[in-house]
C-alpha positions as semicolon CSV with decimal commas, in nm:
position;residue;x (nm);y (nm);z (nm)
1;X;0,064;2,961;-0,084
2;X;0,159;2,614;-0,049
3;X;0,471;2,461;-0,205
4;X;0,463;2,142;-0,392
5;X;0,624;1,926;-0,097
6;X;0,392;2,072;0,157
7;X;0,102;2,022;-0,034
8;X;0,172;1,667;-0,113
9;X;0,488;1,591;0,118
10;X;0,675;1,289;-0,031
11;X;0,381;1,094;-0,205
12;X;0,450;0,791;-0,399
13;X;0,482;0,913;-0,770
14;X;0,245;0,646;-0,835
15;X;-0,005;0,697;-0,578
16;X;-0,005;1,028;-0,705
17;X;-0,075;0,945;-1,038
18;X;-0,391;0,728;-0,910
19;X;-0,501;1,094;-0,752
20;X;-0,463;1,311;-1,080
21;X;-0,693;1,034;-1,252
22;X;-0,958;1,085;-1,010
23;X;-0,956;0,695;-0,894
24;X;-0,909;0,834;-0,512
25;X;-1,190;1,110;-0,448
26;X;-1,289;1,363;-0,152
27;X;-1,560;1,206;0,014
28;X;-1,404;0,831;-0,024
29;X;-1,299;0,660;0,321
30;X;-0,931;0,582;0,290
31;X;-0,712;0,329;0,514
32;X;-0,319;0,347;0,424
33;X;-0,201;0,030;0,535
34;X;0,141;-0,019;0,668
35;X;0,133;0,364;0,683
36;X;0,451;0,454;0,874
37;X;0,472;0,834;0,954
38;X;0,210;0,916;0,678
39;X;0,413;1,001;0,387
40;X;0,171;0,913;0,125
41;X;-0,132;1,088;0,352
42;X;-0,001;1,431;0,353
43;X;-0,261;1,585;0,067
44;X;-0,547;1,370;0,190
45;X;-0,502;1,486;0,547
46;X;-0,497;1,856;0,434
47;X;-0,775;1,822;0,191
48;X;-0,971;1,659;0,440
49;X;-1,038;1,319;0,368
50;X;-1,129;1,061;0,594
51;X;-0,822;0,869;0,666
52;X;-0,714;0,570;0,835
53;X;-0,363;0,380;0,897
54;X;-0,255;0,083;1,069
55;X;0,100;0,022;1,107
56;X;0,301;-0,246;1,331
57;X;0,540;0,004;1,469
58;X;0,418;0,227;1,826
59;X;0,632;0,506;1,718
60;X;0,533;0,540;1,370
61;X;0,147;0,531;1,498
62;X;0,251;0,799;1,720
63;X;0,388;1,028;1,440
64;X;0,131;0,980;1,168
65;X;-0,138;1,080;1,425
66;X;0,092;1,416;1,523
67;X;0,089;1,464;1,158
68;X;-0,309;1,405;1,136
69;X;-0,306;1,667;1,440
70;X;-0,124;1,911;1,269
71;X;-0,309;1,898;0,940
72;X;-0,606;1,786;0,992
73;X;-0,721;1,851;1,380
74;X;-1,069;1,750;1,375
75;X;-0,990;1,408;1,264
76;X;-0,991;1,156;1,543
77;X;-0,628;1,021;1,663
78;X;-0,784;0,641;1,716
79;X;-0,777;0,659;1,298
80;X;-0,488;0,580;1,326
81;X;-0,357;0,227;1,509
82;X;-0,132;-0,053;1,607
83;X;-0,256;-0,315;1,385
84;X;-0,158;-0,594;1,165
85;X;-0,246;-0,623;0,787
86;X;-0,367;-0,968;0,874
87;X;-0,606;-0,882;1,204
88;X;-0,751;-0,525;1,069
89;X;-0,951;-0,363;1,321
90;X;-1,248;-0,243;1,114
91;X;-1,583;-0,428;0,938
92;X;-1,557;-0,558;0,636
93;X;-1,655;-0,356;0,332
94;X;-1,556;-0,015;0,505
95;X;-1,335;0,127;0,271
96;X;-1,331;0,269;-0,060
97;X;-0,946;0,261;-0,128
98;X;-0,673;0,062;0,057
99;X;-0,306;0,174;-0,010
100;X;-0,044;-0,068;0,073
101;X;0,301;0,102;-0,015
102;X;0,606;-0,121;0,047
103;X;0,470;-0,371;0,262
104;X;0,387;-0,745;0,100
105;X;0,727;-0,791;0,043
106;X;0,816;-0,818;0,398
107;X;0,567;-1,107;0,400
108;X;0,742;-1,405;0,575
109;X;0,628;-1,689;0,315
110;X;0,301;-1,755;0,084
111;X;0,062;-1,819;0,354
112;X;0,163;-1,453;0,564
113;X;0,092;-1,306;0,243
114;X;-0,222;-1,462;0,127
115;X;-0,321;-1,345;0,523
116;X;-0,221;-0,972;0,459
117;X;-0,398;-0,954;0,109
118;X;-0,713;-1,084;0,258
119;X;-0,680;-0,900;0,490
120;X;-0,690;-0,636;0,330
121;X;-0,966;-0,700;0,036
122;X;-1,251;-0,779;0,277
123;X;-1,193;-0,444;0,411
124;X;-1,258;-0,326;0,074
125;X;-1,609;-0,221;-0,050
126;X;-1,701;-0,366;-0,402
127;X;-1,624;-0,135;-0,667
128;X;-1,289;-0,047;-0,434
129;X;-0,957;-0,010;-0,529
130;X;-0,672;-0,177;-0,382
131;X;-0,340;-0,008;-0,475
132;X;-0,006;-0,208;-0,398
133;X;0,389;-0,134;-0,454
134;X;0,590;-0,435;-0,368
135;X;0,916;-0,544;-0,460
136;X;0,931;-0,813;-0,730
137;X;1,131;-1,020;-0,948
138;X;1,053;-0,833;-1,245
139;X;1,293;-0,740;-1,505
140;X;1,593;-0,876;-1,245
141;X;1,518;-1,283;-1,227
142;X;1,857;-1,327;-1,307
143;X;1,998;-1,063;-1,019
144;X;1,778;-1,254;-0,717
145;X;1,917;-1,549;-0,492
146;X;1,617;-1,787;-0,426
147;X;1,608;-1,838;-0,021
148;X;1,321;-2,033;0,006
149;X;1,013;-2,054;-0,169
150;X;0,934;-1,670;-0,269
151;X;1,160;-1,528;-0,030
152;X;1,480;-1,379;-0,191
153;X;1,794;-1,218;-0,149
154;X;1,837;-0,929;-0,340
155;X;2,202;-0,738;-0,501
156;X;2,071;-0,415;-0,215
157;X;2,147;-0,719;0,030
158;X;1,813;-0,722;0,167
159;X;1,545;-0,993;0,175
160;X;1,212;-1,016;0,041
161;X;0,926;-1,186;-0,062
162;X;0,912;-1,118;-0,417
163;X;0,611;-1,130;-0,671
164;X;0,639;-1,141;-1,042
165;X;0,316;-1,047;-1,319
166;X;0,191;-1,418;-1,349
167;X;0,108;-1,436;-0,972
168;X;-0,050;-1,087;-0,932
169;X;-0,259;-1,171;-1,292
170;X;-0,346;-1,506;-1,088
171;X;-0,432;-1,330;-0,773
172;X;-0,668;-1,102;-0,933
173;X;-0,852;-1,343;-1,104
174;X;-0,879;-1,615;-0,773
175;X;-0,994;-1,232;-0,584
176;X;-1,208;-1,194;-0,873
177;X;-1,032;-0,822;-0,945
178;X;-1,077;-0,609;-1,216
179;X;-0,703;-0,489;-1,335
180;X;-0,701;-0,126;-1,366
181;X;-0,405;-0,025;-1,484
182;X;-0,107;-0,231;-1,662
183;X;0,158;-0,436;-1,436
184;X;0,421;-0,171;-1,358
185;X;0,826;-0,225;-1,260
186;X;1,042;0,043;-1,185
187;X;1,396;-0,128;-1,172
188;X;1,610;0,103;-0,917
189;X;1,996;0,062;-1,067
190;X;1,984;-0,331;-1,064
191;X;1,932;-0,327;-0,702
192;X;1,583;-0,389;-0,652
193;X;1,224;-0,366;-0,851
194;X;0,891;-0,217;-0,745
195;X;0,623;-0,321;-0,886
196;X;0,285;-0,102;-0,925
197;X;-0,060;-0,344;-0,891
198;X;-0,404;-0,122;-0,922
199;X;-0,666;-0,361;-0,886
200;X;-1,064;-0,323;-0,812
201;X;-1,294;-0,482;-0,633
202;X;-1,545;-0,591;-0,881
């Protein structure tokens, strides 16, 4: 029998939670994007979903399709690519869930982001759900160092673009997004904040 942490390997609490409330489903067609070495795809490999990833990075490519190997053989390796957020390799309307853990805030200014979210959503079937966790503002405005525009330096010492809940409540409306679930922040010891955004393709 399975332990907890092979059965789900290190999930994102929160994508987790979107999988105990039945909003991502066997039979749905599923593209993690920006997915690194498939942490968050662990369960849906082994349960036997169909899966996709994209991530800039050769190697991690090349270790979330040994993972797909290993748990889930008969799924094909080209699932899995070199690709940008921006310039996704499929049709539009192919998916039924796009995940997009830690990746928006390494968007280089408004227009890189506005690319990658597009990106995304017209990837995205109607009735779809697009779940995001990006660093934001939230809770620390007074903690960030403006840069430039949205970019920020944060007290961790790293850089981001940072959202905050009146841009993702505008960007769901301009998308024409359903919310699903309430703007969520998670404030990590004053450091940094990531921010949960569950929206649906309406």
């Amino acid at each position: 029998m399975l332990n907890l942490h092979q059965q789900f390997g290190e999930i994102d609490i929160y994508l987790f939670n979107q999988l105990l409330r039945g909003r991502i489903r066997p039979g749905m067609r599923i593209l993690d994007a920006g997915c690194g070495g498939g942490r968050n795809l662990v369960y849906l490999l082994r349960e036997g979903y169909e899966v996709y990833g994209v991530d800039q990075d050769w190697q991690a490519v090349a270790e979330v399709q040994r993972l797909a190997q290993l748990l889930a053989p008969a799924l094909p390796a080209a699932n899995f690519q070199l690709a940008a957020l921006e310039k996704l390799p499929y049709a539009d309307a192919y998916f039924d869930a796009v995940i997009c853990n830690a990746v928006l805030h390494f968007a280089q200014d408004d227009a890189h982001f506005q690319a990658m979210l597009q990106g995304m959503w017209q990837k995205l079937r109607a009735g779809g759900l697009l779940f995001c966790r990006l660093a934001s503002s939230i809770g620390m405005e007074k903690q960030v160092q403006r840069i430039a525009g949205r970019r920020f330096l944060l007290p961790d010492g790293s850089e981001r673009y940072l959202v905050d809940a009146a841009l993702l409540e505008a960007l769901a409306l301009d998308l024409g997004a359903e919310l699903l679930d309430p703007i969520k922040t998670t404030i990590v010891q004053n450091q940094r904040c990531m921010t949960t955004w569950v929206i649906q393709k309406t």
